[in-house]
Every structure is written in structure tokens, then in C-alpha cells.
C-alpha positions as CSV (number, residue, x, y, z in Angstrom):
1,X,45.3,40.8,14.7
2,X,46.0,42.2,11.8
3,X,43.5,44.3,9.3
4,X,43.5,44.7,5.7
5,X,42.8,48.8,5.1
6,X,40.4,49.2,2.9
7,X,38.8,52.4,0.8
8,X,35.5,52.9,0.5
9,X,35.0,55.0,-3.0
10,X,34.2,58.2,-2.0
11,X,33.7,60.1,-5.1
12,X,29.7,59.8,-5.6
13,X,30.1,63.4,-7.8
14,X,31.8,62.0,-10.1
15,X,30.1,58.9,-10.8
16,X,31.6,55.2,-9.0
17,X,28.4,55.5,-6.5
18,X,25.4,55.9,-7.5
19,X,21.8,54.3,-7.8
20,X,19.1,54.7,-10.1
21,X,16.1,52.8,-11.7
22,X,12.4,53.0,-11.8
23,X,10.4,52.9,-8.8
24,X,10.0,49.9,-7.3
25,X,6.4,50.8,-5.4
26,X,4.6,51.3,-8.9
27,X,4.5,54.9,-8.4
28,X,5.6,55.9,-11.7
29,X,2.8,53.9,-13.0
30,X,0.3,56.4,-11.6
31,X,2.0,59.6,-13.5
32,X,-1.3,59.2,-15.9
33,X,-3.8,58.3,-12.8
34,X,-2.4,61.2,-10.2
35,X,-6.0,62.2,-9.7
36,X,-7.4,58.7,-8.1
37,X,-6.9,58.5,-4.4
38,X,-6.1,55.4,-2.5
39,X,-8.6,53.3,-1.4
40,X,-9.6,54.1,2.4
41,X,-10.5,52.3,5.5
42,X,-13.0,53.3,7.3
43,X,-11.9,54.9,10.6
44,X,-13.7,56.1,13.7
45,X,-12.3,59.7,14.1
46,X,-12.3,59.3,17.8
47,X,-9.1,57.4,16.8
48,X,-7.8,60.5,16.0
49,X,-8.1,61.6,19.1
50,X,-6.0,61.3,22.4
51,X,-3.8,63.6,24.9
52,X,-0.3,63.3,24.9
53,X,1.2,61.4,27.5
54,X,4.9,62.1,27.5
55,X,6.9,59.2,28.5
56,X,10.0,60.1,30.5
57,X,13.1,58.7,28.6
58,X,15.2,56.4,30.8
59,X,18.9,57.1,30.5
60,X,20.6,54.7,29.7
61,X,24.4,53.9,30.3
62,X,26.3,52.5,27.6
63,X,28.2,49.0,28.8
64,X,31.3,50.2,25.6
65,X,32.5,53.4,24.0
66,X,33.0,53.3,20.2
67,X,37.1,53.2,21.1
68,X,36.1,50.0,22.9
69,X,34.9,47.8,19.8
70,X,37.5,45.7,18.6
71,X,37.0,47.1,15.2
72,X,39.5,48.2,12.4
73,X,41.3,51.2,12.9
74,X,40.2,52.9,10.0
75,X,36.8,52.5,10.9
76,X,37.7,53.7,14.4
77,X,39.3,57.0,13.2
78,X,36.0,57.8,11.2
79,X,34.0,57.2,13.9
80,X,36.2,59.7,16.0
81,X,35.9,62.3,13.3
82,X,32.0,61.7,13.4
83,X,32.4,62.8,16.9
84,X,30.9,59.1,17.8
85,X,32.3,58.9,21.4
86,X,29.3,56.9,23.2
87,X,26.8,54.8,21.7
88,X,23.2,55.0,21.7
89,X,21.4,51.9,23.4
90,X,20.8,50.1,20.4
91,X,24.4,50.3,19.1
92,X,25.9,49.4,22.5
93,X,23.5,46.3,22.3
94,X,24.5,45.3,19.0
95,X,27.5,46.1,17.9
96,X,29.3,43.3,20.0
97,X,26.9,40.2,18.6
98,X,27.2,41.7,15.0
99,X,31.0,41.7,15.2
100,X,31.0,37.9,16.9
101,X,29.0,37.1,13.9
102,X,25.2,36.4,15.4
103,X,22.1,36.9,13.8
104,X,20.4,40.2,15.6
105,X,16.5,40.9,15.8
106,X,16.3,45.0,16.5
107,X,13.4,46.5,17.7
108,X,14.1,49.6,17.6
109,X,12.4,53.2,16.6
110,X,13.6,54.8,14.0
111,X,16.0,58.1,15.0
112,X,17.6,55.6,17.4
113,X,20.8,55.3,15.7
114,X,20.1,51.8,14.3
115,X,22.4,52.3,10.7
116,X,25.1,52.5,12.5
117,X,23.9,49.5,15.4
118,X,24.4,47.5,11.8
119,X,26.9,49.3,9.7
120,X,29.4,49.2,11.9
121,X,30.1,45.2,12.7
122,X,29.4,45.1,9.1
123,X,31.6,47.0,7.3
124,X,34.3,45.7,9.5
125,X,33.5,41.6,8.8
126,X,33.6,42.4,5.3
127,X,37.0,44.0,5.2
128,X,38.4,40.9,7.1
129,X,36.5,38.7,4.5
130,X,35.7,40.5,1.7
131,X,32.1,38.9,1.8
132,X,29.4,40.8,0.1
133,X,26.5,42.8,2.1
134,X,23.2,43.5,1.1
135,X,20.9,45.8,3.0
136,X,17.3,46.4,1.9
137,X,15.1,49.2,2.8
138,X,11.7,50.2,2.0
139,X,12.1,53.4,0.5
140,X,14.4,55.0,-2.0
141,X,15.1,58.0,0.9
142,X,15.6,55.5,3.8
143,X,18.4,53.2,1.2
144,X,20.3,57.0,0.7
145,X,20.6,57.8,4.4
146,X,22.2,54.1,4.7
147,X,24.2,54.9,1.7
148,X,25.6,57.9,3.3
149,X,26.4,56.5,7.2
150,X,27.9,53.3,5.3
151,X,30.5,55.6,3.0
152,X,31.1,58.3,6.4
153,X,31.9,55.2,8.6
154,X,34.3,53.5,5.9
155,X,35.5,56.7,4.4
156,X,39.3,56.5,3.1
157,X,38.9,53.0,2.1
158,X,38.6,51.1,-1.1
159,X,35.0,49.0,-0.8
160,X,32.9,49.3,-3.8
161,X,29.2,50.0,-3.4
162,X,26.0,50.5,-4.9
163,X,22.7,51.9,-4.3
164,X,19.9,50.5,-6.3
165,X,16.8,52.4,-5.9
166,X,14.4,54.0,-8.3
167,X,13.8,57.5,-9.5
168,X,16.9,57.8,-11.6
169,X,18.4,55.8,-15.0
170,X,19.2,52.0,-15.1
171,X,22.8,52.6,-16.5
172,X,24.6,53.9,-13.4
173,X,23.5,50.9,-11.5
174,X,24.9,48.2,-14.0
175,X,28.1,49.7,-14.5
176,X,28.2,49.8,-10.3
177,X,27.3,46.4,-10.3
178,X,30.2,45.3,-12.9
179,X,32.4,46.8,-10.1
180,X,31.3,43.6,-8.1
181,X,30.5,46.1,-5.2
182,X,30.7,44.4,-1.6
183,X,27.9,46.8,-0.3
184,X,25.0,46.8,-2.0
185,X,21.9,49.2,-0.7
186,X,18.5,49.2,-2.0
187,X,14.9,48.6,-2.2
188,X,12.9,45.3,-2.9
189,X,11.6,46.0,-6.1
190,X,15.0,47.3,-7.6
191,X,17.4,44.4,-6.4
192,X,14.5,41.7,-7.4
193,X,14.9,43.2,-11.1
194,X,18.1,43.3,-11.0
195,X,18.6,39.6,-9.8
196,X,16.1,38.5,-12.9
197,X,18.1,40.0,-15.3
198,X,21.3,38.5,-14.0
199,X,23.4,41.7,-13.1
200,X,23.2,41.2,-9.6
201,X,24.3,38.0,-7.8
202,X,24.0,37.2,-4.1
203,X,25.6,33.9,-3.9
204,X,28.6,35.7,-2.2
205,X,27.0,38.1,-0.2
206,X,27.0,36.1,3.3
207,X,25.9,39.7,5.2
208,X,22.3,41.1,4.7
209,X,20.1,43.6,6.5
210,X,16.4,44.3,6.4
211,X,15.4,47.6,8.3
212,X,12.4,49.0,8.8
213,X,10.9,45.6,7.7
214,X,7.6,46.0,8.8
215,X,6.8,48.8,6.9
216,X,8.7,46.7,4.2
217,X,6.0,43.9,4.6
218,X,3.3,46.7,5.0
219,X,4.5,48.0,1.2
220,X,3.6,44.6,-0.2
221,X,7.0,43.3,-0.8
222,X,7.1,39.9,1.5
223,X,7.5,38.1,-1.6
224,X,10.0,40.5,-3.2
225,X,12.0,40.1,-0.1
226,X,11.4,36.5,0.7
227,X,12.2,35.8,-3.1
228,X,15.8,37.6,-2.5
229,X,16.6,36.3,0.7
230,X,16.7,32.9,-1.0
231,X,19.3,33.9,-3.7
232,X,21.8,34.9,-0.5
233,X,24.8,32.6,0.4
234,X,23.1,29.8,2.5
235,X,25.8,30.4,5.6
236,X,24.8,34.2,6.3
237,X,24.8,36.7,9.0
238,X,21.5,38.5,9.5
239,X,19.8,41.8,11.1
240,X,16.6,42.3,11.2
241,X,15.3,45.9,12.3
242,X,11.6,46.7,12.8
243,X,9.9,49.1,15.3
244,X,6.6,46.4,15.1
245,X,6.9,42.4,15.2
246,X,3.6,41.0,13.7
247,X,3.5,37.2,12.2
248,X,4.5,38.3,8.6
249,X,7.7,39.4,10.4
250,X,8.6,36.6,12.6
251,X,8.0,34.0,9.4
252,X,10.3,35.7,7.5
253,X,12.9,36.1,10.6
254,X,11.9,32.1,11.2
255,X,12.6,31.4,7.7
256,X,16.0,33.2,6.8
257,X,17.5,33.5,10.3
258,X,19.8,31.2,12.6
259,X,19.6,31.3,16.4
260,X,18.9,35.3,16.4
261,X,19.1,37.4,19.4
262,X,16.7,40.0,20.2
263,X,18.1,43.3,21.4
264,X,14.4,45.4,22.1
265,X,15.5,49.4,22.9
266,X,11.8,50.8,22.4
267,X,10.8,53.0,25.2
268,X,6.8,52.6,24.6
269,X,4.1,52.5,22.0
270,X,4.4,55.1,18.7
271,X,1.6,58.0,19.7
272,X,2.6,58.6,23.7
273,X,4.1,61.9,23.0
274,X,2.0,63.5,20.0
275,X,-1.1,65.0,21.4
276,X,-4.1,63.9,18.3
277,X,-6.6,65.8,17.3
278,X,-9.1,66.4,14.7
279,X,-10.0,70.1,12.3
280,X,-13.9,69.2,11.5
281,X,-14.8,71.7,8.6
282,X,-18.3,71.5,6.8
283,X,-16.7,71.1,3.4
284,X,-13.4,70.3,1.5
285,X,-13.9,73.7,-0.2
286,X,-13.2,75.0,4.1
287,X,-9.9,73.4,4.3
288,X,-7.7,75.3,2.7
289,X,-8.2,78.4,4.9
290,X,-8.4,76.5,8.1
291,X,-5.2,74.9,7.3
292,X,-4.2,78.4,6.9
293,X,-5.1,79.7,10.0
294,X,-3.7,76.5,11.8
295,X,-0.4,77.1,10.4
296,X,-0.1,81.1,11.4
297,X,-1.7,80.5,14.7
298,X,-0.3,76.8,16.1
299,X,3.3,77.9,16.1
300,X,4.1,75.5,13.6
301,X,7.6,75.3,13.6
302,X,8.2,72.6,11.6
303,X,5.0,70.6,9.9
304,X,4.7,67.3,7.5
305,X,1.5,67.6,5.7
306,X,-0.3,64.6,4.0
307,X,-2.6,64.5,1.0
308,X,-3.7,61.5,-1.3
309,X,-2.6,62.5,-4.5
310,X,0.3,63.6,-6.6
311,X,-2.0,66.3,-8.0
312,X,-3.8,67.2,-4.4
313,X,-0.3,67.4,-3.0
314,X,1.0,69.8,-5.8
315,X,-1.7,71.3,-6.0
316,X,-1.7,72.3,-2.3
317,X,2.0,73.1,-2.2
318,X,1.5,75.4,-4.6
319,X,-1.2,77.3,-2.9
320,X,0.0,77.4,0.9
321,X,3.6,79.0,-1.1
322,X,1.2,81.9,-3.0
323,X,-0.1,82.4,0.5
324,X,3.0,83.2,1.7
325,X,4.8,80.0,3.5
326,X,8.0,78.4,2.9
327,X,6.6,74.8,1.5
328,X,8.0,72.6,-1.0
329,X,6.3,69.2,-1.7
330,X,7.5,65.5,-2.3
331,X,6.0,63.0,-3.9
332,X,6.2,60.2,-7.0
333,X,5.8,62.3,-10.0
334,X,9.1,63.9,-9.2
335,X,12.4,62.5,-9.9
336,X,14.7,61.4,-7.6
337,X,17.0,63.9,-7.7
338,X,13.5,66.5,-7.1
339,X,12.8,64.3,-4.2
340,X,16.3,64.5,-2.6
341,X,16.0,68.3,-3.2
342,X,13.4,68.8,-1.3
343,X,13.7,66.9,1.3
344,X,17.5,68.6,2.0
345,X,15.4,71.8,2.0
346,X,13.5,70.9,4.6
347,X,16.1,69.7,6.8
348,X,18.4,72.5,6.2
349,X,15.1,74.7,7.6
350,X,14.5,76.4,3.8
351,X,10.9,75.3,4.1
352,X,9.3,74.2,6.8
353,X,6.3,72.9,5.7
354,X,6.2,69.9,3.2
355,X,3.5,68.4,1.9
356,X,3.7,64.7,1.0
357,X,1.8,61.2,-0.3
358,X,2.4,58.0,1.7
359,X,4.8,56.2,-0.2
360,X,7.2,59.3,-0.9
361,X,7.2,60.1,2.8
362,X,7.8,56.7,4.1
363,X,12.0,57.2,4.2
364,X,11.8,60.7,6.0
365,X,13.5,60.8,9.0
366,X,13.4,64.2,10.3
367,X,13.8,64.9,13.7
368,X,12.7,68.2,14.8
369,X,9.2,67.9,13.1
370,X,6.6,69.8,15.8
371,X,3.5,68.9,13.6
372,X,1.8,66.0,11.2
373,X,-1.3,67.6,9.5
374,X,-3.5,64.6,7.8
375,X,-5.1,66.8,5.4
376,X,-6.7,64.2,3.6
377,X,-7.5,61.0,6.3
378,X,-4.9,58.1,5.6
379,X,-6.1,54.8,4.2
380,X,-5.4,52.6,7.3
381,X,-4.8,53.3,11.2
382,X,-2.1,51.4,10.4
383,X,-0.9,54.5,8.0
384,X,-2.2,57.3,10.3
385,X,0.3,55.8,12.6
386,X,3.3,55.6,10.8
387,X,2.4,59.2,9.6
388,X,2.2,61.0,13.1
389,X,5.3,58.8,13.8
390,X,7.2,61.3,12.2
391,X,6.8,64.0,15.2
392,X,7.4,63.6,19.0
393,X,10.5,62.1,18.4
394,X,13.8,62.0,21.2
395,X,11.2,62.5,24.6
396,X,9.7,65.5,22.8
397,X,5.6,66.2,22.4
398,X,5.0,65.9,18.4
399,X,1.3,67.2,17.6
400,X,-0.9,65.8,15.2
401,X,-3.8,67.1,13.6
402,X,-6.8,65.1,11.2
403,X,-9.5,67.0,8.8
404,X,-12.6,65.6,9.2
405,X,-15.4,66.8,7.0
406,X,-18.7,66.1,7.9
């Protein structure tokens, strides 16, 4: 068989790749309102509260190496240079069905190598057909770390793409989209405005991809997303990713998928390896210097801290760095490029503390985090849990501490 080489633009710098736009969650809309917290749920804090029970992590041996996938050379030689030699259980599982063209059903945590599980069969279907592929994700961070496994893996090639998220000016995404990109990345809101005013059309896209869609559906977008799988070509090949299924999710995968196969790689429920707890203080006016003393005295290595506001957030960012710790904070008031800033800081170990809202912190995948501090309680248990998701990842115990004030 022969393959058509392709080269996926690689010059983001100087301008062919990149997204922009207003935020698609509404949060720019609170830029005047940053003092009203979300409304809450009520929640027992003995929720909060449970020992760790470290679940032993199965090894698993892959069936394929990534020199065994009968995939284009090119991709092949990137893969190599990635120092990809053996799968991860959820690429081993899917790779083969997305490149024999099935629908896939992932369940999958994040951190378990799932871009690539999809990217992969992908990116090599469209450069035998030249198809169009659409992946949606729920938050502006999530749609850049796609964004940069899809241009590593097909580095060298000629694919156009572009990343439509918000944070950043509208102009940069239309002149993408007059590109006619094949790969197009981005977040409900975004693409939905960009259908309605006619710069982007999906009728050719026959390859789409919804990850972390129950968090998607959690956000409020079902009918975003419901309303842009329908503008897709009718004969498509879908993957759905999702660490939870509920009945939101299973309509939508009922709806827009054909004859899917479920490949499930979880290893238990989200919360076996963070030992919970709760701080009980007396008064707010307590928990600045309690959060003080758990940060010197914890061994915090690495923390996520949340708080409801923009303000609150900034506001406590600002004091835990005139107290002497290396913290940044991320949240909607910022820009994108602010956001991506500090979130690279953090990785890179520059700060180790960050102090976040919900939404901004919903695309943070960070794997060494040792700590999740709820500083302010979140506004659901189904919130608390995708917070304190963010530590005890790969077999390791995460901990995860509430305020409580009586």
C-alpha cells in the first residue's frame, strides 16, 4: 500500500496554527460579577472524608508495539522520535478498531494516554482520504494539549489545522479556517459560533472525537454538542472518551454512533488513592493562616488549590506569594495566553502551588500533583470529585483536603 506523505504545518510561532475567540463557558461574561460565587449544593462533610485505599495497578501487556500498526511511515518515525515504543492499554485497545474504521466508546481516565489511543488511527485515515476531523473538548487547556500530540505525531507533514477555543482574537481562527484545515480542535461553544456564522463547515469532516465528554455534558453543552454532531458528514467514524457513562452520555453515543465498541481500561473508582479530609476552622477570617501552616508543614510538594471566585482566587494568590510561596493562579479573567503561562509554570516546577476556579481548571492534566486543597467547598460532589481527581494519579496516593467552617 502505498501512502500519500503529508505535512502537518508546524510553524504555530509564526502564525498558520492558531486558535482564538471568546470563551465559550460564559466566563468572560462574569469579568464585572467576579465577586458572586457559584451557587452550592449542600454537602454532608463526612463526604469529605475517607482513607486512602491504594489500588494495586495491574500490568498490563500490550498485544502490538507502535512499529506494529500498519500506519504511515511518517507517522511511524514520529512516534519513534517520541520515544513511543509500547502502548499504554488504552492505545493498544484502540488503535487497531480506529484504523479498521469502527466507532470506539473509551472509558478511560485521563493521564492514560487516550490523545494518542485517537490521534493516531486518525491522523493516518485522513492522509489516505483527506477527510476532515473534528475533535471537541471541554476546555480551552484540554483542546491545546490535543493540539500539540496531533502536530508531534504528524510533524513534517502538510495537514492544515486549527484550534478554535476562546481567550484569544476571532481573526486567527477565520483566516485558519479559509485554509480548509483537515484537523479541527476545539470547544463546544467556539465551533457552534463558528458553524452559525458559516466559517466552519462539517459536511466533509467524516472523523470526529468527543473526549472527556462527560464533563462536556456536566459544562452544559449537550445541546452545543448535539447541535454540531448533526452538521457532520452522515457516514462518520466516531470516538467517544469519558472516565463516567451516565444516560446523557449513552443518548448522545445512541444518537450519533454506529455499532461502537467499548474498550473500558479504568482500574477502579476516582478517590481510591487520595486519602480526604477536612480543615474545620471557626471562621473564614482562620483560613488563611491554617492554609499556611498546612502548606509548610504537609510536605506539599505539589498542590492545586480551589476557590470560588476570580477575585477570591487572585486575591489568595497574591497573599500565599507575599507569604513567601511560589504560586501563580489561573482563572477566567486572564487571557489565554496568561492562562497558558501559568499553567507551563507549574508544570515546569516554577510554582508549585496554583490556585484555581472550576472552569479554568477543568483542562489541567498534571500528573505529579501530591495535594487538592478545596479552599472554598465546591458546588456539587460531582465537582469535589473531578477536583481531587487531579491527584493520586499513575497508582500513586494523591491527598485531598476541604475547609469547613462551622
Amino acid at each position: 500500500m502505498s501512502y500519500r506523505t503529508k505535512s502537518y504545518s508546524s510553524h504555530r510561532s509564526g502564525g498558520n496554527y492558531h486558535g482564538g475567540g471568546r470563551s465559550f463557558g460564559g466566563n468572560n461574561r462574569s469579568r464585572g460579577q467576579v465577586s458572586r460565587g457559584p451557587k452550592k449544593d449542600y454537602i454532608d462533610p463526612s463526604r469529605f472524608i475517607k482513607v486512602a485505599q491504594p489500588v494495586a495497578e495491574e500490568v498490563y501487556t500490550p498485544q502490538n508495539s507502535f512499529s506494529d500498526f500498519n500506519v504511515n511511515p511518517l507517522i511511524k518515525s514520529n512516534l519513534a522520535a517520541k520515544g513511543y515504543v509500547t502502548p499504554s492499554a488504552i492505545q493498544d485497545k484502540t488503535i487497531p478498531h480506529g484504523l479498521a474504521g469502527q466507532d470506539v466508546i473509551g472509558l478511560a481516565d485521563t493521564g492514560t494516554g487516550k490523545t494518542a489511543a485517537f490521534a493516531i488511527p486518525i491522523l493516518n485515515n485522513i492522509m489516505l482520504s483527506d477527510a476532515g476531523a473534528l475533535v471537541i473538548a471541554p476546555t480551552r487547556e484540554l483542546a491545546q494539549q490535543i493540539d500539540a500530540e496531533f502536530r508531534s505525531i504528524a510533524k513534517g507533514s502538510n495537514l492544515n489545522g486549527a484550534v478554535l477555543i476562546g481567550g484569544t482574537g476571532m481573526g486567527q481562527q477565520l483566516r485558519d479556517l479559509r485554509h480548509r484545515p483537515q484537523i479541527v480542535i476545539g470547544t463546544p461553544g467556539r465551533i457552534k459560533d463558528h458553524i452559525e456564522r458559516g466559517s466552519l463547515k462539517l459536511s466533509g469532516f467524516k472523523y470526529v472525537v468527543l473526549d472527556e465528554v462527560d464533563r462536556m455534558l456536566d459544562m452544559g453543552f449537550v445541546n452545543d454538542v448535539s447541535t454540531i454532531l448533526g452538521k457532520l458528514n452522515p457516514e462518520h467514524q466516531s470516538f467517544f472518551f469519558s472516565a463516567t457513562f451516565d444516560s446523557k452520555v449513552n443518548a448522545l453515543i445512541d444518537t450519533f454512533s454506529k455499532d461502537p465498541i467499548t474498550i473500558s481500561v479504568k482500574t477502579g473508582d476516582t478517590g481510591e488513592n487520595i486519602h480526604q479530609d477536612v480543615v474545620r476552622v471557626q471562621r473564614d477570617s482562620e483560613k488563611t493562616d491554617k492554609l499556611h501552616d498546612i502548606l509548610l508543614t504537609l510536605e506539599v510538594q505539589k498542590a492545586i488549590i480551589f476557590d470560588d471566585t476570580q477575585r477570591s482566587v487572585e486575591r489568595l494568590s497574591n497573599e500565599l506569594v507575599a507569604r513567601g510561596f511560589k504560586a501563580d493562579a489561573i482563572h477566567g479573567g486572564k487571557s489565554q495566553g496568561q492562562r497558558q503561562r501559568s499553567l507551563n509554570k507549574f508544570k515546569q516546577n516554577e510554582v508549585n502551588i496554583l490556585v484555581a476556579t472550576d472552569v479554568a481548571a477543568r483542562g489541567i492534566d498534571v500528573s505529579d500533583i501530591t495535594h487538592v486543597i478545596n479552599y472554598s467547598t465546591p458546588a456539587s460532589y460531582s465537582d469535589y470529585v473531578h477536583r481531587i481527581g487531579r491527584t493520586g494519579r499513575a497508582g500513586k496516593t494523591g491527598y485531598a483536603l476541604t475547609f469547613i467552617t462551622h
